[in-house]
ZAVEXLO-604542 format. One record per atom (N, C-alpha, C): z negated, y, x negated; atom name; residue in three letters. Coordinates in steps of 0.05 Angstrom, whole numbers. Atoms other than C-alpha are relative to their C-alpha. Layout:
N
+--------+--------+--------+------+------+
:     pz :     py :     px : atom : type :
+--------+--------+--------+------+------+
:      Z :      Y :      X :   CA :  ALA :
...
+--------+--------+--------+------+------+
***
This chain:
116
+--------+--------+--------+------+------+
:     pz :     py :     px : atom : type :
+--------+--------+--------+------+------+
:     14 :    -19 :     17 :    N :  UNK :
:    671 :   -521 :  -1252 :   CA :  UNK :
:    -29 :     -2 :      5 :    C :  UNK :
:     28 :     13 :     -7 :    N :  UNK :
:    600 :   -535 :  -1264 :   CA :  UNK :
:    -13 :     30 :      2 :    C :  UNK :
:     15 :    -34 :     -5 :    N :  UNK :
:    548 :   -470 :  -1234 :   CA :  UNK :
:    -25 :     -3 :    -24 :    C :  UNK :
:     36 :     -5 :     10 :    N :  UNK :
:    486 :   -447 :  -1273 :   CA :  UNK :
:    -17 :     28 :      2 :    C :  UNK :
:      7 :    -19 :    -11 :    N :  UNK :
:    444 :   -410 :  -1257 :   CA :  UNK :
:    -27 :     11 :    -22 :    C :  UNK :
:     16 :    -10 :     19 :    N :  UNK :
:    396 :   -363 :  -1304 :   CA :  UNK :
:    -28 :     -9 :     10 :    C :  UNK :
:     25 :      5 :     -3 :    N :  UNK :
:    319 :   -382 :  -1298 :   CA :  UNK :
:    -14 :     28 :      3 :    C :  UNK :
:      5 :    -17 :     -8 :    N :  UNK :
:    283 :   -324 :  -1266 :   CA :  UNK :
:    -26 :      3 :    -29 :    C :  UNK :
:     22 :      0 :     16 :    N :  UNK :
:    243 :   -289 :  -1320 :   CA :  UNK :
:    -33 :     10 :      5 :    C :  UNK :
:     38 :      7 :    -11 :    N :  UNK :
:    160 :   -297 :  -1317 :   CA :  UNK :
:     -5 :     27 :     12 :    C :  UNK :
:     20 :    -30 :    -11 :    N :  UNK :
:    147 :   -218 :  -1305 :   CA :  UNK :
:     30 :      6 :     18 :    C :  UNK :
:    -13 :    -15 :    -14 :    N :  UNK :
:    213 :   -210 :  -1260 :   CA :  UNK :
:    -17 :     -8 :     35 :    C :  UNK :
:     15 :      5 :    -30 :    N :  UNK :
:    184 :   -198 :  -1190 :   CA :  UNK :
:     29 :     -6 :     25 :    C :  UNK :
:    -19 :      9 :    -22 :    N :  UNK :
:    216 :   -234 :  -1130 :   CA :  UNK :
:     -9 :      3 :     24 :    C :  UNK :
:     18 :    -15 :    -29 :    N :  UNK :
:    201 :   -222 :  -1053 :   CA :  UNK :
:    -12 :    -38 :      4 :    C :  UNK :
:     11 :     12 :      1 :    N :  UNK :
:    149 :   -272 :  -1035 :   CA :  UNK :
:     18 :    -31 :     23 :    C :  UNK :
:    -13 :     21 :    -23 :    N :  UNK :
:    173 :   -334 :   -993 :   CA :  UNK :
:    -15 :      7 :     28 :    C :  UNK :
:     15 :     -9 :    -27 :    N :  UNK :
:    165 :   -318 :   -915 :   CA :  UNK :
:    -22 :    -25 :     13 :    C :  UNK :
:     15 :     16 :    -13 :    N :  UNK :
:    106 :   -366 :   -886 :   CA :  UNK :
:      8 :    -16 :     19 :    C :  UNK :
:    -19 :     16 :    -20 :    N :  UNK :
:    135 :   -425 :   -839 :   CA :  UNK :
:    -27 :    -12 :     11 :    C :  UNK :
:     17 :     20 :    -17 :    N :  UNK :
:    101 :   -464 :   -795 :   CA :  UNK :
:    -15 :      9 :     21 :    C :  UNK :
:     23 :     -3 :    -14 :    N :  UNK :
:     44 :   -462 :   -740 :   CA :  UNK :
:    -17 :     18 :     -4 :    C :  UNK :
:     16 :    -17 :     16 :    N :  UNK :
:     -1 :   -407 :   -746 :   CA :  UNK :
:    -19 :     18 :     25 :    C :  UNK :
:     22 :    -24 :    -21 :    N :  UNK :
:    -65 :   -366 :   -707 :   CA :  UNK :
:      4 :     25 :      2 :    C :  UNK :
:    -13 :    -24 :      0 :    N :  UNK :
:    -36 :   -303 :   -690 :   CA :  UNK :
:    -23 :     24 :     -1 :    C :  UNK :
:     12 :    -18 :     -9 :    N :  UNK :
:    -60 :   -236 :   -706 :   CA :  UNK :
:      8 :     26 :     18 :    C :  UNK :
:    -22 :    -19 :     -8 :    N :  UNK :
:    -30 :   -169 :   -668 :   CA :  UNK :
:     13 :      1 :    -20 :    C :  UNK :
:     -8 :     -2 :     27 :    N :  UNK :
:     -8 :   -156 :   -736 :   CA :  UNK :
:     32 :    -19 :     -8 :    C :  UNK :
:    -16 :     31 :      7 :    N :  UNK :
:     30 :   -234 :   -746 :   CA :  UNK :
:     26 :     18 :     21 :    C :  UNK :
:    -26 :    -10 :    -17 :    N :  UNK :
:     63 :   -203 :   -677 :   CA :  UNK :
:     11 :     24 :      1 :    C :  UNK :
:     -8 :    -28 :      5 :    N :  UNK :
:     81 :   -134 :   -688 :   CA :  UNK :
:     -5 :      3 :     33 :    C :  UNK :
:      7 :      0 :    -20 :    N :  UNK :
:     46 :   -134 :   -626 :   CA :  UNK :
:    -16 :     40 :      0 :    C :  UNK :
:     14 :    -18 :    -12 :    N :  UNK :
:     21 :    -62 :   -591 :   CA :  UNK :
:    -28 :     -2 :     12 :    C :  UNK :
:     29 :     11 :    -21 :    N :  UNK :
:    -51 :    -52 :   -564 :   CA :  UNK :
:     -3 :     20 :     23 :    C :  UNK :
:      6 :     -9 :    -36 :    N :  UNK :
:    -69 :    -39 :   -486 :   CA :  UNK :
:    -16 :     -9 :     -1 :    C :  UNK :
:     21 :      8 :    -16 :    N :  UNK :
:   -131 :    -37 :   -464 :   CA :  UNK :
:    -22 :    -24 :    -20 :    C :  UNK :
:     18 :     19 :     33 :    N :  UNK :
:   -163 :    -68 :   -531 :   CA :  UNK :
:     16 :    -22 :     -3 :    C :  UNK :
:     -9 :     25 :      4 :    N :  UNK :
:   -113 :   -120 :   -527 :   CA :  UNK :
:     33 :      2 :     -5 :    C :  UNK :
:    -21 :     -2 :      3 :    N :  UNK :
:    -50 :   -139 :   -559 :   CA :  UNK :
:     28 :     -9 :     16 :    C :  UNK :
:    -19 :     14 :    -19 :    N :  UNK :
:      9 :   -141 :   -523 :   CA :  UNK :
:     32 :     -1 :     -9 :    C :  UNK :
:    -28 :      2 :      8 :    N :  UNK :
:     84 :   -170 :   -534 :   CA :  UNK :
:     20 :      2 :     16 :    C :  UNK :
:    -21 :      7 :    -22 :    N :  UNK :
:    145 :   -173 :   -492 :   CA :  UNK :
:     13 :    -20 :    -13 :    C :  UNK :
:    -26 :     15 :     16 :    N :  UNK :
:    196 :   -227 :   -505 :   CA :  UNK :
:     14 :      5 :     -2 :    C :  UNK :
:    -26 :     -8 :     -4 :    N :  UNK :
:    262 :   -224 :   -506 :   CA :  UNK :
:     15 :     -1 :     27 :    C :  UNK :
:      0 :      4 :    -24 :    N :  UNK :
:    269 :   -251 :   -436 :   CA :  UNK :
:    -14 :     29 :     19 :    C :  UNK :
:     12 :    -28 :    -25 :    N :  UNK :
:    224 :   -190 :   -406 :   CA :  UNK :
:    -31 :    -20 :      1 :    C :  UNK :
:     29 :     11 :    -14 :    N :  UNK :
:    152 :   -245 :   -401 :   CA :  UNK :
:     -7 :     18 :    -23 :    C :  UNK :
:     20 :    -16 :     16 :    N :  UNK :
:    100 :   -209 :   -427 :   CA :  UNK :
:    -32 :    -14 :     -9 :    C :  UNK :
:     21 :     16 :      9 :    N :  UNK :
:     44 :   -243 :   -473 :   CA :  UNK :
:    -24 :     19 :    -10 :    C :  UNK :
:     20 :    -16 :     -1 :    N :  UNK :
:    -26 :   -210 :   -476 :   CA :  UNK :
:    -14 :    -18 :    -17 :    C :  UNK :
:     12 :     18 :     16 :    N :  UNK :
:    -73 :   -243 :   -535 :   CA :  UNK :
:    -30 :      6 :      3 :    C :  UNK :
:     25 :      7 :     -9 :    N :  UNK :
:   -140 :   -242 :   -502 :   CA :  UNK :
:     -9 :    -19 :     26 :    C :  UNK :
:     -1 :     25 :    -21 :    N :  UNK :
:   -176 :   -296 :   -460 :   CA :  UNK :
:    -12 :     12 :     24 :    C :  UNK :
:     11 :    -12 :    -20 :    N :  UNK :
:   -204 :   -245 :   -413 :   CA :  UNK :
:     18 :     10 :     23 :    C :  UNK :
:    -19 :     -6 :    -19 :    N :  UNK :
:   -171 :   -240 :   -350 :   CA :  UNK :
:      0 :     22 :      0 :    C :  UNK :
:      7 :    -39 :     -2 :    N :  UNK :
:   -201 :   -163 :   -328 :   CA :  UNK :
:     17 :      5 :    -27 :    C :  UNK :
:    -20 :    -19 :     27 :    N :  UNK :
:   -168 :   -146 :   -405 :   CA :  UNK :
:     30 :     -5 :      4 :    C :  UNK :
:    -36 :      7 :     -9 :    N :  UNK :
:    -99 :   -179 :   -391 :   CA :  UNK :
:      7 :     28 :     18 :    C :  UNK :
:     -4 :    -21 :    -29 :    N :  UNK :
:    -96 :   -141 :   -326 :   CA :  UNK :
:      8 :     26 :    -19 :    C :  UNK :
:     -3 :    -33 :      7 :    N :  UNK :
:   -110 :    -77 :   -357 :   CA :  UNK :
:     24 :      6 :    -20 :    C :  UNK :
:    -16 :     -1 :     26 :    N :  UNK :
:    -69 :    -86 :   -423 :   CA :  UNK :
:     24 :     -2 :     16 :    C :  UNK :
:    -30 :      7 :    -12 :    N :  UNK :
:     -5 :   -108 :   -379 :   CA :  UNK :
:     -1 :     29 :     24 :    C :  UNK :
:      1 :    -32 :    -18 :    N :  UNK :
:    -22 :    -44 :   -326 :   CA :  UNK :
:     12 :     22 :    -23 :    C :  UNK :
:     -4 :    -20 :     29 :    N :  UNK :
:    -26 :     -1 :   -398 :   CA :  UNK :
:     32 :      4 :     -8 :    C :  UNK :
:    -24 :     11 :     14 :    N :  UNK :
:     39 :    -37 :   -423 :   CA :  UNK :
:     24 :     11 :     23 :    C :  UNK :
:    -28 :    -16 :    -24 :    N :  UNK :
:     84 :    -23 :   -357 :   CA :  UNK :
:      0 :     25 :      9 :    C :  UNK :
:     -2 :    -17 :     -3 :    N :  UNK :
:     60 :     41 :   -349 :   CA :  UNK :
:     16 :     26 :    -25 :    C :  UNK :
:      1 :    -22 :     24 :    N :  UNK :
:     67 :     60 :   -414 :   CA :  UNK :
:     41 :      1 :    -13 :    C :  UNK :
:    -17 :      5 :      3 :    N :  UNK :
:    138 :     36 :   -415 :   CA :  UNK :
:     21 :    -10 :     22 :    C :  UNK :
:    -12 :     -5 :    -27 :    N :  UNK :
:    162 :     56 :   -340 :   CA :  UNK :
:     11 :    -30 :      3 :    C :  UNK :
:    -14 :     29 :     -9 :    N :  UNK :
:    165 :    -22 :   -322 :   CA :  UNK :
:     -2 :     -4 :     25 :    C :  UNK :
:     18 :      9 :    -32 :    N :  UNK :
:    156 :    -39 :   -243 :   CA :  UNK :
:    -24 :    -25 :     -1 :    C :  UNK :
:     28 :     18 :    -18 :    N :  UNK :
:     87 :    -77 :   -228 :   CA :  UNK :
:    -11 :     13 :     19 :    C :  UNK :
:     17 :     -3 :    -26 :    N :  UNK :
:     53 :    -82 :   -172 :   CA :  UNK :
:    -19 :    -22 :     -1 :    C :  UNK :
:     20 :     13 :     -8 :    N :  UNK :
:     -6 :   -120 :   -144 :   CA :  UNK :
:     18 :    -37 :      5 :    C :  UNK :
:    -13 :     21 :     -4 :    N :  UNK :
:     44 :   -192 :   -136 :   CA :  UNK :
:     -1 :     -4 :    -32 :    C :  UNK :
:     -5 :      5 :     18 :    N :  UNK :
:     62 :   -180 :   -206 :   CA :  UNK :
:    -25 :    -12 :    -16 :    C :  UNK :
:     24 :     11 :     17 :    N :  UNK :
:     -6 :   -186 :   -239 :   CA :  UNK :
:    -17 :    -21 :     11 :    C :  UNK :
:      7 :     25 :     -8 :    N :  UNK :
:    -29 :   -241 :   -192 :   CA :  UNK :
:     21 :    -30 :    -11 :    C :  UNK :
:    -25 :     19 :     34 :    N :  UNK :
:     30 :   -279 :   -242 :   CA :  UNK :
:    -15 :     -2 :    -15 :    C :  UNK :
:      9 :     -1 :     24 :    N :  UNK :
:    -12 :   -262 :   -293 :   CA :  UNK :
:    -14 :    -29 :     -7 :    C :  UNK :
:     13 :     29 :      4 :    N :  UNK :
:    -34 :   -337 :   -320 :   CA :  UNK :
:    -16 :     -3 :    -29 :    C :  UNK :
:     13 :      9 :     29 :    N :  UNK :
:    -87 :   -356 :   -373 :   CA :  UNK :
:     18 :    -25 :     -7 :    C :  UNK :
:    -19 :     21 :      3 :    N :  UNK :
:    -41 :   -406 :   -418 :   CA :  UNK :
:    -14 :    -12 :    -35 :    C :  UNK :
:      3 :     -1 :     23 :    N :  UNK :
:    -57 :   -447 :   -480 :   CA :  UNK :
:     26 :     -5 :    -18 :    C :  UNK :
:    -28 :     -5 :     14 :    N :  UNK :
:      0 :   -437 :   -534 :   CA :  UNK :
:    -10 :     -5 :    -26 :    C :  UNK :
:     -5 :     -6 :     45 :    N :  UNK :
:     19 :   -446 :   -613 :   CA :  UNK :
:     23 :     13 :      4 :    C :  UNK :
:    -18 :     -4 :      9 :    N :  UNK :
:     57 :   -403 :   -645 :   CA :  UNK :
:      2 :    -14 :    -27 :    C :  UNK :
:    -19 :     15 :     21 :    N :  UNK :
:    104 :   -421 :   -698 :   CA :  UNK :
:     20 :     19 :    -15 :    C :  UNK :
:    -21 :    -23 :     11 :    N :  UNK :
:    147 :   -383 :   -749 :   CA :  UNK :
:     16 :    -18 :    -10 :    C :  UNK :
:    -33 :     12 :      6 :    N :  UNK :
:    215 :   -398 :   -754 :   CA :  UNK :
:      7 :     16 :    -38 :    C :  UNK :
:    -10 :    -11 :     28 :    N :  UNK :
:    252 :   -393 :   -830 :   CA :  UNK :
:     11 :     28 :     -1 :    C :  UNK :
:     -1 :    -29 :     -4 :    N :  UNK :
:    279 :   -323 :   -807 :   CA :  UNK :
:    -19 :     10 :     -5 :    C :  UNK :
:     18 :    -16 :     -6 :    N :  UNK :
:    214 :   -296 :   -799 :   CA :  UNK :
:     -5 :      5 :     28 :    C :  UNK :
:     12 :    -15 :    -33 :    N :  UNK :
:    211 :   -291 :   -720 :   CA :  UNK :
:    -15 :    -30 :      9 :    C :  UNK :
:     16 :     22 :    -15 :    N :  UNK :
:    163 :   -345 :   -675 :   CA :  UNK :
:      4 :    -11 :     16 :    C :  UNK :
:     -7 :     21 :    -13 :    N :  UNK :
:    166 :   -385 :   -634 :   CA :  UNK :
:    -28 :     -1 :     19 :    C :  UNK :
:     16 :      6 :     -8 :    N :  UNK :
:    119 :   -399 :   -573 :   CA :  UNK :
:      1 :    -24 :     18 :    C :  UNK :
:     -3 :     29 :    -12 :    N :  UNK :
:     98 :   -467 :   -542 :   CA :  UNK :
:    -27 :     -4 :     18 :    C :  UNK :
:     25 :      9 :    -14 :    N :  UNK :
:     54 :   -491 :   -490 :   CA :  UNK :
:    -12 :    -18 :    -15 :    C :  UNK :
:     14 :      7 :      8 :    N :  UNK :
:     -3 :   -526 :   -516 :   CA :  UNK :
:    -20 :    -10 :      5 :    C :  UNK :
:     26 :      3 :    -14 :    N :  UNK :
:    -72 :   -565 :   -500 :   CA :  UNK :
:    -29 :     10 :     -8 :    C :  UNK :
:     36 :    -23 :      5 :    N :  UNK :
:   -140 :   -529 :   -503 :   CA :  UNK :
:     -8 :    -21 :    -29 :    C :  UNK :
:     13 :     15 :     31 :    N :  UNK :
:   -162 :   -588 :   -564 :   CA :  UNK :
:     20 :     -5 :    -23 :    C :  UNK :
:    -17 :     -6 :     18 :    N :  UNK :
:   -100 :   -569 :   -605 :   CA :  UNK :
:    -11 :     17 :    -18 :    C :  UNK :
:     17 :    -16 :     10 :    N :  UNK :
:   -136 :   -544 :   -660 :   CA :  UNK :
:     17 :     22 :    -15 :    C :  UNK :
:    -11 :    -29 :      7 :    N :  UNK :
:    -82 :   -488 :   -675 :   CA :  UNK :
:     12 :     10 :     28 :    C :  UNK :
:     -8 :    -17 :    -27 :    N :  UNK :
:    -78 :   -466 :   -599 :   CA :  UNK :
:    -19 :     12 :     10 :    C :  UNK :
:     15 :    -20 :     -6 :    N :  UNK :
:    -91 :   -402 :   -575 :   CA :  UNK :
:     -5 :      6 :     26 :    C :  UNK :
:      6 :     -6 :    -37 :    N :  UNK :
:   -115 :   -379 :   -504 :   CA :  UNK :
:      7 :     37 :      4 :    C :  UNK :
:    -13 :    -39 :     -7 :    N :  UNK :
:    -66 :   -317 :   -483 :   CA :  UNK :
:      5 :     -4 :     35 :    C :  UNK :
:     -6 :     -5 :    -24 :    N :  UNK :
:    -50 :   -291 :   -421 :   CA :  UNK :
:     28 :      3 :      5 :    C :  UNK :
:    -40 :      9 :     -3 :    N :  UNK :
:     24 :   -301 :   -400 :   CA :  UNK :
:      6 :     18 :     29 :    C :  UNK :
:    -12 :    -21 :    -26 :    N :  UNK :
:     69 :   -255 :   -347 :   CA :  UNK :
:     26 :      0 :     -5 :    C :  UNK :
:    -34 :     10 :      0 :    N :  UNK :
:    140 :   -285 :   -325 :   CA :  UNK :
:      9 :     22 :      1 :    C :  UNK :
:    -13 :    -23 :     -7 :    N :  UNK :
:    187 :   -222 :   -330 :   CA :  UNK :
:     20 :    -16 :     28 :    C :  UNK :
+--------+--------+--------+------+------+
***
């Protein structure tokens, strides 16, 4: 049995196609929270990614972030804290993807990274 399918008409509205690929994140892109002027994510793992290149702001934003969400840190934990260069990436779902990356990757960003 052969399918067919109707041709969508010109003024019916459809939901837009989700954006794929590589992309410069904003808090926004990540439904990221802000600490300390800076956006911060958790993964799914428990690391925690901070999107400024300022160490002093990491710090604070990840202090902000565990306090603000009864996590244990201490003084070991935030000596973890690593400047890292990364791309994100959006997957066909809609969720990202993060990758290490080299500083002259011209879609990589300089975040601050924290192994859970």
């Amino acid at each position: 049995m052969q399918q067919t399918t109707k041709p969508h008409a010109a003024d019916e509205q459809r939901p837009a196609p989700l954006p794929m690929g590589r992309f410069v994140p904003t808090a926004e892109d990540l439904k990221a929270e802000i600490y300390a002027s800076a956006p911060v994510v958790e993964l799914d793992g428990g690391d925690i990614v901070v999107l400024t290149t300022d160490p002093d702001c990491a710090a604070q934003a990840v202090t902000a972030y565990a306090q603000a969400y009864d996590l244990p840190l201490d003084g070991r934990a935030l000596a973890r804290l690593r400047s890292r260069w990364v791309t994100f990436e959006r997957q066909p779902e809609g969720d990202w993807l993060l990758d290490d990356a080299q500083q002259t990757d011209a879609l990589a960003t300089r975040v601050h990274y924290l192994l859970g």
